[in-house]
Legacy VTK file of the C-alpha trace (Angstrom):
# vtk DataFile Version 3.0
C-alpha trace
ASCII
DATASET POLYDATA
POINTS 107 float
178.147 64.674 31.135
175.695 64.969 28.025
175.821 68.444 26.112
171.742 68.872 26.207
170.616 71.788 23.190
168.087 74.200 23.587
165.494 71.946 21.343
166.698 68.534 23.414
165.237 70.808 26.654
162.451 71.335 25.004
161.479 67.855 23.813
161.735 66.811 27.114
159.359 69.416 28.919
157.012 68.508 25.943
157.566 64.546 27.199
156.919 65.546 30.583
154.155 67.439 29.956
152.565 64.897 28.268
152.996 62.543 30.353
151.579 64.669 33.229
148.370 65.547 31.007
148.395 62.004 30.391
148.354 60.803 34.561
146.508 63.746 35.209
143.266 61.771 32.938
144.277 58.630 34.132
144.471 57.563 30.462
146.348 54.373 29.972
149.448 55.439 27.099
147.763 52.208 24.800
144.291 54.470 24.545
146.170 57.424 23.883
148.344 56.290 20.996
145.134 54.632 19.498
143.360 58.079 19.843
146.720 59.970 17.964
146.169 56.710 15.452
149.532 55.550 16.674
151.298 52.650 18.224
152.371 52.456 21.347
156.142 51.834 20.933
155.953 55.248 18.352
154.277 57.036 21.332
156.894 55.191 23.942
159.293 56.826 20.879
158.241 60.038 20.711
157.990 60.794 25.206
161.828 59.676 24.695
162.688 61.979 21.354
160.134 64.180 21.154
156.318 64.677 19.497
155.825 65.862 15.776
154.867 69.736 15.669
151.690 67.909 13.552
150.691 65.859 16.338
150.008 68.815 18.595
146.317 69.405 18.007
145.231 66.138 18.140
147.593 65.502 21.345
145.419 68.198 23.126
142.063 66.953 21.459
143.056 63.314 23.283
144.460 64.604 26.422
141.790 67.329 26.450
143.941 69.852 28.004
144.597 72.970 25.794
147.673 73.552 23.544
149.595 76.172 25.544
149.396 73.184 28.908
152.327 71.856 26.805
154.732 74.502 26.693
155.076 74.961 30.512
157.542 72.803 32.552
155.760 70.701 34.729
158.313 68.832 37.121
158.044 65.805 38.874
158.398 66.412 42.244
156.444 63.517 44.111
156.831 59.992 43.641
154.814 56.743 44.839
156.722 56.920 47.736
154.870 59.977 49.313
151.510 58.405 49.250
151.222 57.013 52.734
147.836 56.370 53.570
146.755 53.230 52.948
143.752 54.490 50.406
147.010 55.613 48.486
148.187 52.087 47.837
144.787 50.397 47.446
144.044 52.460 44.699
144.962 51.317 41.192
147.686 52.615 39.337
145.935 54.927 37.071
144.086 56.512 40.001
147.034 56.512 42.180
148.926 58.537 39.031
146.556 61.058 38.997
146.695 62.066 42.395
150.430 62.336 42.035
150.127 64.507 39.167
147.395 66.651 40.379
149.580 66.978 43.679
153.102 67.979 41.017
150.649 70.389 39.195
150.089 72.922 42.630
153.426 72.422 43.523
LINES 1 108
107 0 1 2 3 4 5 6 7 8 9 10 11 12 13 14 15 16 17 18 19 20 21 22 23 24 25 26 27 28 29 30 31 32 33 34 35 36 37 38 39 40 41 42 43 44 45 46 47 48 49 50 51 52 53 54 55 56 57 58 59 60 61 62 63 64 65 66 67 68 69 70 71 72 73 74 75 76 77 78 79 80 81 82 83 84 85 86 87 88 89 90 91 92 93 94 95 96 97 98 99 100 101 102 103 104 105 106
């Protein structure tokens, strides 16, 4: 088992909560790290270790969600195997991820 610290936690809800924000636009990660003036393996980076406290208004500038949507725990609760309907796998990916996040948000 891996000790996890009180700031590790919180990296992580601040990964998943970007990432949800992130499905929830149906914003592909390469047009989000070009937005934060990024790369996409630093943004790949930081959902693993954790954002900069600087990058935090201009995070919820380019996922236009407001600052305080990152500090709540958003869990991942359905996956691509719930979506049954056969609209659900004709969709694209992007599309597909946002009704999968919308549907983890009301949960």
């Amino acid at each position: 088992m891996i000790p996890v610290s009180h700031s590790t936690y919180e990296q992580l809800i601040d990964a998943a909560s970007v990432e949800q924000a992130r499905c929830l636009r149906a914003i592909p990660k390469a047009n989000i790290a070009r937005e934060l003036s990024i790369a996409p393996r630093t943004y790949s980076k930081y959902l693993r270790e954790g954002f900069p406290a600087d990058l935090q208004p201009a995070r919820s500038r380019a996922l236009t969600v407001p600052p305080e949507f990152f500090q709540a725990a958003h869990p991942r609760v359905f996956g691509d195997s719930n979506i049954n309907f056969i609209g659900g796998r004709k969709a694209q990916a992007a599309h597909r991820d946002a009704a999968i996040a919308n549907g983890n948000l009301l949960t």
